[in-house]
N, C-alpha and C positions, 0 to 999 in steps of 0.2 A: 504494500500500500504506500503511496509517495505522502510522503510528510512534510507536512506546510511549513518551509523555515524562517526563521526571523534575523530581519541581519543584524550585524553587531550593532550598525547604525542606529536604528532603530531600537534597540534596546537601551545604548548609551544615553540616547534620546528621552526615553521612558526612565529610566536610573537617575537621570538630572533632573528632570523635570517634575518627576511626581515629588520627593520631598520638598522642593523650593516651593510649589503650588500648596502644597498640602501646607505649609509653614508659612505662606503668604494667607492662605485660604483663612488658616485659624485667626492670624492677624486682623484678618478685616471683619471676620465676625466678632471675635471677644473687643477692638476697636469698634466696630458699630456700634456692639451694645453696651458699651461701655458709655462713650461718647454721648450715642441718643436716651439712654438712660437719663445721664448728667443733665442734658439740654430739656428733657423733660421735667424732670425735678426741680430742676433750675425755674422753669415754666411754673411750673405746679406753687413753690414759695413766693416767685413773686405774684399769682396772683390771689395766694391767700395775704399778702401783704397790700395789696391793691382793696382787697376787700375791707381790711380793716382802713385805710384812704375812704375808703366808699361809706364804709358806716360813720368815720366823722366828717364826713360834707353830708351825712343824712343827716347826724345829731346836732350837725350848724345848724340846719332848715329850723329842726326844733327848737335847739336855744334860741334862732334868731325870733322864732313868732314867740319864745316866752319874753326875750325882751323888750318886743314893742307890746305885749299886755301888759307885762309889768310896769313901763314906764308909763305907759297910759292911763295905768292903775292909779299909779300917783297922784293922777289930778282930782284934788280938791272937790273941785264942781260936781262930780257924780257921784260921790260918797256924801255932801252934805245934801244935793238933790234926793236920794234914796229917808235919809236921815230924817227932814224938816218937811221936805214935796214943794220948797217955795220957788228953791232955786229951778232955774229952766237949764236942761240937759242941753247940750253943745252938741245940739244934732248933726248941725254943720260939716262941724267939726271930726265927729264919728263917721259921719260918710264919707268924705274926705282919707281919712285915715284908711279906711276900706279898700278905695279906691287906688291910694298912691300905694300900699303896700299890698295890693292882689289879693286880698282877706277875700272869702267867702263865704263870710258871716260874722259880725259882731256883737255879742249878746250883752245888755248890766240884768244882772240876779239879785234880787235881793237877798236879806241874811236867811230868808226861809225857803229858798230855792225855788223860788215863783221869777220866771223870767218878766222882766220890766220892760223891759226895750228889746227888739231886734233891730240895729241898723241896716238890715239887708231885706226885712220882710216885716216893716213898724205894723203892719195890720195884723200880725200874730203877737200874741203874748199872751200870758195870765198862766200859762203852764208849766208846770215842775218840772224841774233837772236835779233834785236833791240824790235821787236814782243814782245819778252819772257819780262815778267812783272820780273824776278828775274833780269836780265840782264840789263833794265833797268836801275835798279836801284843802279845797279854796275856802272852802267858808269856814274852814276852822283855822284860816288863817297861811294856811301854806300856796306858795308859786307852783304849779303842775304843770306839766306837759308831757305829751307820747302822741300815740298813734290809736283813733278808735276806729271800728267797722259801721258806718250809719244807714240805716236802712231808708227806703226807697222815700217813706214818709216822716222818716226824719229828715230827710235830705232836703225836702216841699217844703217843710216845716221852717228850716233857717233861710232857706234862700229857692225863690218859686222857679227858678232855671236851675239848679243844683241837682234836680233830681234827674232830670231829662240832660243833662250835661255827663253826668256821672253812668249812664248805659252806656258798654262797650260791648258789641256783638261778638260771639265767640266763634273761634275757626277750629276747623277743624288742624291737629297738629299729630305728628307722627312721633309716636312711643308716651303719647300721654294718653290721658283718659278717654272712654268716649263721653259725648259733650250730651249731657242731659236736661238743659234746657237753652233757648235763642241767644242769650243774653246774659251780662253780670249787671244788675240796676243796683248792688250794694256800693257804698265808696268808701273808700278810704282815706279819714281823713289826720295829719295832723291839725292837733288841737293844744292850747295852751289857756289855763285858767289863771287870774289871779286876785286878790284878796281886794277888796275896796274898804280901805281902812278911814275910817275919821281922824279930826287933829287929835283925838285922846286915843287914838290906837285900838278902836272898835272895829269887827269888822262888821261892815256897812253891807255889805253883799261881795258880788263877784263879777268879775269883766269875762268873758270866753271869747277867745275869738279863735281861727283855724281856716286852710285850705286846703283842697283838696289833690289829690295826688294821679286819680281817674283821670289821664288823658293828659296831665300836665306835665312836659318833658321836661319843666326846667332841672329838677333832682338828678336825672340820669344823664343830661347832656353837661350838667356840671362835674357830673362825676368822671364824665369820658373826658373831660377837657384836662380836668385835674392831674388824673390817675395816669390816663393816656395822651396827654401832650397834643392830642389832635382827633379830631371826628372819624372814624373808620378804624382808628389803631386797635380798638378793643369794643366787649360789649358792657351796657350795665344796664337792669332792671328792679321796676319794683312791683312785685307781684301780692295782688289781696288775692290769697289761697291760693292758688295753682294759676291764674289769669295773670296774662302781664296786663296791666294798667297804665304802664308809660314802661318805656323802652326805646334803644335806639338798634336794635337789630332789625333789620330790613326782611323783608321777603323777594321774593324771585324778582316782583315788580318794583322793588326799590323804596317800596313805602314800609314806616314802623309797623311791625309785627304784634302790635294790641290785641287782645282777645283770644291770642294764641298763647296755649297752656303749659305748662311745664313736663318737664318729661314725669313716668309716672314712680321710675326708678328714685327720682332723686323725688319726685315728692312724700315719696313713703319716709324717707329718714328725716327729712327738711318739716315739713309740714304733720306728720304722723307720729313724729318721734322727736321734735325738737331741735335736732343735731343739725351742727356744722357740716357741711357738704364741700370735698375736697378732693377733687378727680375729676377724670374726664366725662364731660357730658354731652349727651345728644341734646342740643339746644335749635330747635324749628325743622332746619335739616342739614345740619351741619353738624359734626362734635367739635365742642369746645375743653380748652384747658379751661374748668370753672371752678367756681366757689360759690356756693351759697351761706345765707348768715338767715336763722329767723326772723321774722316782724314781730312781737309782744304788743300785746295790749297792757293796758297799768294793771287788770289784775294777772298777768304773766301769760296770759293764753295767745298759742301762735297764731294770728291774723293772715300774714303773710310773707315774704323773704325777700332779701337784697342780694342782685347777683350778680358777680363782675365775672367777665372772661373774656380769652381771648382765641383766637380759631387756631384748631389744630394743623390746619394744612400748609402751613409756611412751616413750622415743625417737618412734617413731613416730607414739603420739599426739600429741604437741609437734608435728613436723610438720604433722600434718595439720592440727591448733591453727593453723600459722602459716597454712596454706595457707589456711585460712578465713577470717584474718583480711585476707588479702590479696585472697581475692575480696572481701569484704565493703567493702573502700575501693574495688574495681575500679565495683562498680556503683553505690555512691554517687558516686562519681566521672563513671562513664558518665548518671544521672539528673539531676545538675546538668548538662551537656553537654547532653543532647537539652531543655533547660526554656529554658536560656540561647538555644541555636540555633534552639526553634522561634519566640523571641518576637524575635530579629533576623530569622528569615527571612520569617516574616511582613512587618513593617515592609518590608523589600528587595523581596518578592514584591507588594505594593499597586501599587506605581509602573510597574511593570515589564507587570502585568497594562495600564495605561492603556495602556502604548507600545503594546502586542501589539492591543490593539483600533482605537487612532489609524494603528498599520501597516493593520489591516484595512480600515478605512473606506475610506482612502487606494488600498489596491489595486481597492477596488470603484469609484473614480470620487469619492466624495464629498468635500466640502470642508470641511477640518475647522479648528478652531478650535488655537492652539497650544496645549500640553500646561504647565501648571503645578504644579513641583514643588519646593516648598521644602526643599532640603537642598541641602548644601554639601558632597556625597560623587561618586562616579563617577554616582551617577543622575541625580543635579542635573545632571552634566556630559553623560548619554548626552541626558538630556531637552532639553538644550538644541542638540547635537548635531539631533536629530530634529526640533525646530523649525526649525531653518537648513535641515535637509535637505526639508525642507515647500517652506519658499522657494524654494530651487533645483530642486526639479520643478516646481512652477507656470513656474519662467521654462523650463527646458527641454520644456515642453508648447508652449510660446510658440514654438518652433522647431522642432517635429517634424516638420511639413514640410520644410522644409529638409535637414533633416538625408535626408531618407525617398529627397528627389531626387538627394541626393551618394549614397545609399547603391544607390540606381538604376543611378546612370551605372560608380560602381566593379565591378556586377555586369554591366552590358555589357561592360566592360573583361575582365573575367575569362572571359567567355562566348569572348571575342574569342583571349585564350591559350589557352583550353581547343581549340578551331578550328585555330589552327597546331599543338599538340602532336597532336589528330588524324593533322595531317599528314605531323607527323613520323613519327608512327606508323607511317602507309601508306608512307612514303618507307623504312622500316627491315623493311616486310615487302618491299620490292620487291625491296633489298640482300638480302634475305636469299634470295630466288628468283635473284638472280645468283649467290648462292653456291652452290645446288645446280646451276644452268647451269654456273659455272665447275666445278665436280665432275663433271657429266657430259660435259666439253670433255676434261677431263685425263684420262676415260677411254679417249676415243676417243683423243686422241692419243700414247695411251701404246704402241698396235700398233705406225703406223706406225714411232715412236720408235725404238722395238725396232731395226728393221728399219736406219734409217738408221745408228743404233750399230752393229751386229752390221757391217755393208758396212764404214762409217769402219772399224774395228778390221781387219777383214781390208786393208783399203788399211794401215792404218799399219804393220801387219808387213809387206806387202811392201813396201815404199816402204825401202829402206835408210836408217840414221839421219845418214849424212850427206849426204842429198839434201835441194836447195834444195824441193821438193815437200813433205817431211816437218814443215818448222814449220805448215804451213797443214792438213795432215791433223790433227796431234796439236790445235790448235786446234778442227777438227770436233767431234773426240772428247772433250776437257775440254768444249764448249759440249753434245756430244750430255749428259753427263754427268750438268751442272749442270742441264740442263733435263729429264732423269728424277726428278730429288730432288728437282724440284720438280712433279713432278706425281705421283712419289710422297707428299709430302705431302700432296698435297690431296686426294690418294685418303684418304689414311687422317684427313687435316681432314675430309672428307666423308661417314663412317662412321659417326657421332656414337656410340655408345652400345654400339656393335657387341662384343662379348668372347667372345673362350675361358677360361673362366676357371677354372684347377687350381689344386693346390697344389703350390709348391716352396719349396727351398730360398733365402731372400733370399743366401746369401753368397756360394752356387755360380751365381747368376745374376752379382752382382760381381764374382766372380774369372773368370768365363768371356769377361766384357764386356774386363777390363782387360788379358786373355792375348791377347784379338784385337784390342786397340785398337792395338796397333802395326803393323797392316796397314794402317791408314791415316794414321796418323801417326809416326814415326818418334824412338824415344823416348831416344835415347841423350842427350840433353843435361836431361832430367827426372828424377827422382824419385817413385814415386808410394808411396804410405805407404797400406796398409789398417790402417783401426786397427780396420773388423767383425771380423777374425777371431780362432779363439775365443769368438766369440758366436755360440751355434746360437739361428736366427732361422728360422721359416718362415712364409709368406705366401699368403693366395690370391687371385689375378689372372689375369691373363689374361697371359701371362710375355713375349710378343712384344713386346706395348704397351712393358711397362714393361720389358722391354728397349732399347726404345727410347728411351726417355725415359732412361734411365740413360748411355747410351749418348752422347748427345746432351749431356748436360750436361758429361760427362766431356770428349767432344771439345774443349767451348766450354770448360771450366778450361782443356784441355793449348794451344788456341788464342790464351789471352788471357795465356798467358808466350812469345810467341815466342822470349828468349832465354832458355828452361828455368825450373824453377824445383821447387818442390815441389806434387805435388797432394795432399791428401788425401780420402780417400775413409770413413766412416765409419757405421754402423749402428745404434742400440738398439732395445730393444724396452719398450715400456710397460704392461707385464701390467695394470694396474691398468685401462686405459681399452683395452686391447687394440688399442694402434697401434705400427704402428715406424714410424722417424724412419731417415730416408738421407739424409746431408750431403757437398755434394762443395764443397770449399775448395780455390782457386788463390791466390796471393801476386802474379797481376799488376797491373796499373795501375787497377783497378774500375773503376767503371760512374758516368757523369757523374746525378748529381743530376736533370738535365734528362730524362736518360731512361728513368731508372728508373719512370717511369708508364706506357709504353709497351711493355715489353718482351714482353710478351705477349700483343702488337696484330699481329694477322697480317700478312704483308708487311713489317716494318719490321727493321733488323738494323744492326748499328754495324759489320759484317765488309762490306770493298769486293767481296766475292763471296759475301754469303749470301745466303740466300732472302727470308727473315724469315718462314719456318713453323717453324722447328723447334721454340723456344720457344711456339709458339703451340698447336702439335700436342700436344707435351708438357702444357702447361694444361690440351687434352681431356681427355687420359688420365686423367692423374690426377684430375681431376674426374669422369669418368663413373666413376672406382672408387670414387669417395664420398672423397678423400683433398684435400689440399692444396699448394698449392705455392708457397715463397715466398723470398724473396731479401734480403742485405743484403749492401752493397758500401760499402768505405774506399779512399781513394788509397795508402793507408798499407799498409792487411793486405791488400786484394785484394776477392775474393769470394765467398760465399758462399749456395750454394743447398739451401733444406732442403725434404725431402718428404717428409709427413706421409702416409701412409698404412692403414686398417684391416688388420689380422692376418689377419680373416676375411671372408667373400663371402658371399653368399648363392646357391646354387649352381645353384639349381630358375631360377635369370635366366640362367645363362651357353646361350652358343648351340651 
């Protein structure tokens, strides 16, 4: 198959290139975000610093209207008018005042919060303000001011164009509420009370006067002028509840954006919760770098919020600014790289091309001259390399006969092992045809067996137990015994593959084994410890088998403490790989080193009366269930035999 190469060119290309990129690459990222981090934060403080600018040109507005009530307050004439009723009120005067300072209402109260006068609407009066928490607290002598909410017919009530002045239709805005009614007809006004004191320091009643904030830009264009140096630099609003009221944010068409609501994110913290608002916002349809501040009424409840910002997207061009300029060194960067590498890889690739051709000659037979390359680098050194190795195949051609004859006679030799493993071969199929001979010997002679146990046994009951006759019968019968188990074995050694194979219970097959293991061994000087139980475990096999084998293992623990001891007997399960594990531990004297490689060699057994199948048997078993079985022995702990077994069978094989 031809194989696609790459030239050195192009790799040296690739080798320079990718760390500088990848090492410029990281630069520009951890530099952007470093940077446009900085520039937004930067962003983010000055316009909570803008905001508190903003809240004192809001709280100018309001000291300015407490000072012209309070000075107004001072005059004489409407505290002893209130006082005497002789003196006539400087109507004039109050409307005047109204007028030069943009008031939108000027009220005198007397001391019992019965309004006296309206300069803005003299045909109303006679009605209470003692209500009003500002008023109040004019009448017990204190200067107030803030900000109230007046409703539609309060608004009628001070001044009869106030109310229809103060409707801002409401627009529809994107990420704020939807809009549940035409219009806001509440206003928001500031209001400033102050005391009407006589020459003995009584107070006489109270002055009120206030403007309204509904449509009047002066607050937010003084605030843009202040904070931002100029019209367009930044926004600022003042919004009653969620409704801007006066603003200088535009819409598509260029006109202020009154009526249009706040987003609903920042009104849930601002207006629902109280909180200073300080991040970015979606403000009309634009996000801004913003801040929000509450509006308070004098009993502390949020009315509405003051909000400076400024638009995010000159921000983001800067960004993008940098982000340009960082590609822009990336690929000058990257174009000196690939000008520098192709004119070294050139130079690398000339020399390189000679060897690749002087290797060809060379494998076609021809005789080539040695390779001259002047440079003092790794090519100088491969070339010189290549020449030496030029030399040592001409001399090794010089002896490739030789060589051809050792490599002759090693292949006899080998042909010569391959001949005996042959044989060994045939010599392990022959054993293994004795071992079915020996499987069908132990079948035949398992009848007669029968027969001679069944006779012994009736001789040894009649034979009385203290007859000189009875040691030589009882001998019969342990010999007839010993030589059933073992051609019980080899019946079932000889079975290979053979299963019944259900499902049961693993713990009820242990606890069934360990109930009747005392019928053949006698357990009063042992202990035997289940620590399966309580673990519901169940298996499928062929449950005789591995009865057996369970059974067997046990015997040989409770064998290998002839003076007692503890057995343990133990089970889990491994849902993950869907195997149990069955562990049987004795504490006698283990199993010598020497013989632990044999122990599951048929016929062999460290017991002066065992067979040496039952570990051998047991190995079938649990192999032909697809399982494992395996051992580890200390002089110290004893020993320990684990069987590894599948949960489940394949059921469509059992017989």
């Amino acid at each position: 198959m031809l194989r696609v190469r790459t030239s050195i060119r192009r790799k040296l290309i690739f080798a320079t290139l990718t760390p500088l990129c990848v090492a410029i690459l990281l630069c520009w990222l951890i530099g952007s975000f470093l940077i446009t981090d900085r520039i937004f934060r930067e962003a983010q403080l000055k316009v909570i610093g803008d905001l508190k600018l903003a809240r004192k040109v809001y709280q100018d507005e309001i000291n300015h209207l407490a000072g012209i009530v309070r000075v107004t307050a001072l005059t004489p004439f409407i505290a002893d008018h209130l006082v005497s009723g002789r003196l006539p009120l400087p109507e004039k005067a109050l409307q005047q005042l109204l007028k030069e300072e943009q008031l939108r209402f000027l009220n005198i109260i007397d001391n019992s919060g019965v309004v006296h006068y309206r300069v803005a609407n003299p045909e109303k009066n006679g009605d209470r303000l003692d209500g009003d928490p500002l008023v109040a607290l004019a009448l017990k002598g204190e200067l107030v001011a803030g900000a109230q909410i007046y409703s539609p017919e309060r608004l009628a009530l001070e001044n009869r164009t106030l109310a229809e002045a103060a409707q801002i239709a409401l627009r529809t805005t994107p990420h704020a509420r939807q809009i549940s009614n035409a219009s806001e007809q509440q206003g928001l006004m500031l209001v400033a009370v102050a005391p009407l004191l006589t020459s003995d320091g009584r107070v006489a009643g109270a002055l009120q006067a206030g403007f309204m904030l509904n449509g009047d830009n002066r607050v937010v264009d003084t605030i843009t002028r202040i904070v931002f140096n100029r019209e367009g630099g930044g926004a600022a609003t003042v919004f009653l509840g969620d409704v801007r009221i006066a603003t200088n944010v535009r819409d598509a068409s260029g006109v202020r954006a009154t009526g249009t609501l706040m987003s609903d994110e920042v009104s849930r913290v601002v207006l629902s919760q109280g909180k200073l608002w300080s991040d970015r916002a979606f403000v009309l349809s634009n996000w801004f770098i913003s801040a929000y501040e509450p509006i308070r009424d004098p009993s502390g409840s949020v009315i509405g919020a003051l909000y400076v910002g400024m638009p995010e997207q000159p921000l983001l061009d800067l960004r993008k600014n940098l982000n340009l300029i960082f590609a822009a060194v990336l690929l000058f960067v990257a174009l000196i790289g690939i000008t520098l590498s192709t004119w070294i890889g050139s130079r690398l690739a000339k020399p390189l091309r000679a060897l690749a051709e002087a290797a060809r000659r060379m494998a076609s037979g021809e005789r080539i001259e040695p390779i001259l390359v002047r440079s003092d680098d790794e090519i100088g050194i491969l070339a010189d390399e290549f020449n030496t190795m030029t030399r040592e195949v001409n001399t090794l051609n010089q002896t490739l006969e030789q060589k051809v004859v050792e490599r002759t006679r090693q292949l006899e030799e080998k042909s010569r092992q391959l001949l005996t493993a042959q044989k060994e071969l045939a010599r392990s199929e022959r054993l293994a045809g004795l071992g079915m001979l020996a499987a069908g010997v132990a079948h035949e002679i398992n009848n007669p067996l029968a027969v001679i146990r069944g006779n012994a046994e009736l001789l040894q009951v009649s034979i009385p137990g203290d007859s000189a006759d009875r040691e030589e019968v009882d001998a019969i019968v342990e010999e007839a015994t010993r030589i059933g188990r073992i051609v019980n074995n080899l019946r079932v050694f000889s079975r290979g593959g053979m299963q019944r194979v259900s499902h049961f219970s693993l713990g009820g097959l242990l606890d069934g084994i360990l109930d009747q293991i005392g019928h053949q061994i006698p357990l009063e000087r042992y202990r035997i410890v289940r620590d399966y139980r309580r673990k519901e475990m169940t298996l499928d096999g062929d449950e005789d088998q591995l009865r057996q084998v369970f059974t067997n293992l046990i015997v040989n623990g409770l064998e290998a403490m002839p003076e007692g001891g503890d057995l343990v007997v133990d089970a889990g399960l491994d849902a993950a790989v869907e195997r149990v594990c069955v562990t049987v531990s004795d504490h006698g004297s283990g199993i010598r080193p020497e013989d632990m490689g044999r122990l599951f060699t048929p016929f062999f057994s460290t017991k002066p009366q065992g067979t040496g199948l039952g570990l051998a048997v047991s190995y079938g078993i649990v192999s032909d269930h697809g399982g494992e079985i395996t051992v580890s022995s200390s002089t110290d702990d004893g020993t320990t035999f684990i069987v590894l077994l599948p949960s489940t069978q394949d059921l469509a094989l059992s017989l």
